[in-house]
VOGU-3710 file (C-alpha; in Angstrom, 3 decimals, decimal comma):
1> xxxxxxxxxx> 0,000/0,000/0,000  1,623/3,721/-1,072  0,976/6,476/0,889  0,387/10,062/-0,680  3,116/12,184/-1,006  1,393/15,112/0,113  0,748/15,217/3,596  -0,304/18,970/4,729  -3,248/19,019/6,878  -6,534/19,536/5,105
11> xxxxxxxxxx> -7,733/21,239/8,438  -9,726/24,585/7,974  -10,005/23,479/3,783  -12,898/22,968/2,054  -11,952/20,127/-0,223  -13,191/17,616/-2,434  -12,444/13,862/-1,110  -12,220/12,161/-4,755  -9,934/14,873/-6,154  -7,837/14,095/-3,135
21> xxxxxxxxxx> -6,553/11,082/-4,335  -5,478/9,433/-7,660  -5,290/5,927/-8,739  -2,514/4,321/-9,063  -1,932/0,831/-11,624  -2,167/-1,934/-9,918  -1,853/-0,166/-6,095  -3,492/0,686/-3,065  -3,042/4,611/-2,185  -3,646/6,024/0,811
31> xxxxxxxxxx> -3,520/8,813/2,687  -4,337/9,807/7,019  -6,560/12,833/6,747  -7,383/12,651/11,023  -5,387/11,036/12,964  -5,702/10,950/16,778  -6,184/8,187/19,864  -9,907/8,873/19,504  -10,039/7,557/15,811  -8,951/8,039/12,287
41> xxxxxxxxxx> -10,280/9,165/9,312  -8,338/7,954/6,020  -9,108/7,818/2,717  -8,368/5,032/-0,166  -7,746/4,762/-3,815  -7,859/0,934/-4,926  -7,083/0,179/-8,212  -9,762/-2,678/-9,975  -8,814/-6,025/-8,261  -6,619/-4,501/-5,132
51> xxxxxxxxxx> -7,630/-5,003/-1,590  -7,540/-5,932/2,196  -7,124/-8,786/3,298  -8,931/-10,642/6,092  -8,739/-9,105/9,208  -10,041/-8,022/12,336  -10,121/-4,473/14,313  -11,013/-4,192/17,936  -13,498/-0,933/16,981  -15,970/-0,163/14,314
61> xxxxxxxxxx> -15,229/0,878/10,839  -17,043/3,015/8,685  -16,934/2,551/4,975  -18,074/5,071/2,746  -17,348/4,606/-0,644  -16,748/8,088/-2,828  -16,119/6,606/-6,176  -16,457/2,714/-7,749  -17,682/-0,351/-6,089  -16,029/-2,775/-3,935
71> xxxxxxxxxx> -16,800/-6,063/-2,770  -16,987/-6,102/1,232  -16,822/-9,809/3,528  -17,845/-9,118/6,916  -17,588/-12,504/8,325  -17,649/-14,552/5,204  -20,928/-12,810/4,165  -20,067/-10,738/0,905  -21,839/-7,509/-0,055  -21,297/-4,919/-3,019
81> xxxxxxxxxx> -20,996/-1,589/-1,769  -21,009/1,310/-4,896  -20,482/4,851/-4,735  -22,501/7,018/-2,141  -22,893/3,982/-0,039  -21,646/3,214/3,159  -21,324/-0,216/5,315  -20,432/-0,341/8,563  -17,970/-3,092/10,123  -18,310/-4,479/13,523
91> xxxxxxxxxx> -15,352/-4,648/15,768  -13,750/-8,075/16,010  -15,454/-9,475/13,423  -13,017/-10,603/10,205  -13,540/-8,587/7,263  -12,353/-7,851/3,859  -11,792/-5,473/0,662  -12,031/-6,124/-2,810  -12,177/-3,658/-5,789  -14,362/-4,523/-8,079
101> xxxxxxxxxx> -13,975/-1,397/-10,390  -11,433/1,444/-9,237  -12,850/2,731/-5,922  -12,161/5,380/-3,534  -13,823/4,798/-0,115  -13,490/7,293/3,357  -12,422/5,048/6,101  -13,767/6,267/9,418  -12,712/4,435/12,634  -13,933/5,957/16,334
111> xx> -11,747/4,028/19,596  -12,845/5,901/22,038
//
């Protein structure tokens, strides 16, 4: 997974979340727009075909996809998830990514 090279702060921006990112051949790109004990808030380009693998977290994650549609397992039961949707995935429960197109999707994770 690449991280963006440009990492100013967004903070006090108004910006647009798909222009933030590009795609990338064959790649994951990322990039930490919030990051603090409380939670993070990244975004995600994934090229058609790229993922996560399974895994678990010990807090929720929200998915919100901005562009494409991905393919998401939460614990083995798959669902497609296209742009301007969102899924939600429980803590400790193993869960998955898979591009189906390009997509971008806003990552939000709360731990406290």
């Amino acid at each position: 997974m690449k991280s963006d090279q440009n990492n100013s702060s967004p903070s006090g921006q108004i910006i647009n979340l798909e222009e933030m990112l590009t795609y990338q051949t064959s790649a994951v790109v990322s990039r930490t727009i919030i990051d603090k004990k409380e939670g993070t808030v990244t975004l995600f380009a994934f090229d058609a075909g790229q993922g996560l693998s399974e895994h678990t977290a010990p807090f929720d994650a929200m998915v919100y996809v901005l562009d494409g549609t991905v393919n998401v397992s939460i614990s083995g039961m798959s669902r497609l998830v296209k742009k301007g949707e969102m899924v939600i995935m429980p803590a400790n429960k193993p869960h998955a990514l898979k591009a189906i197109t390009p997509f971008k999707m806003l990552l939000v994770m709360i731990k406290a």
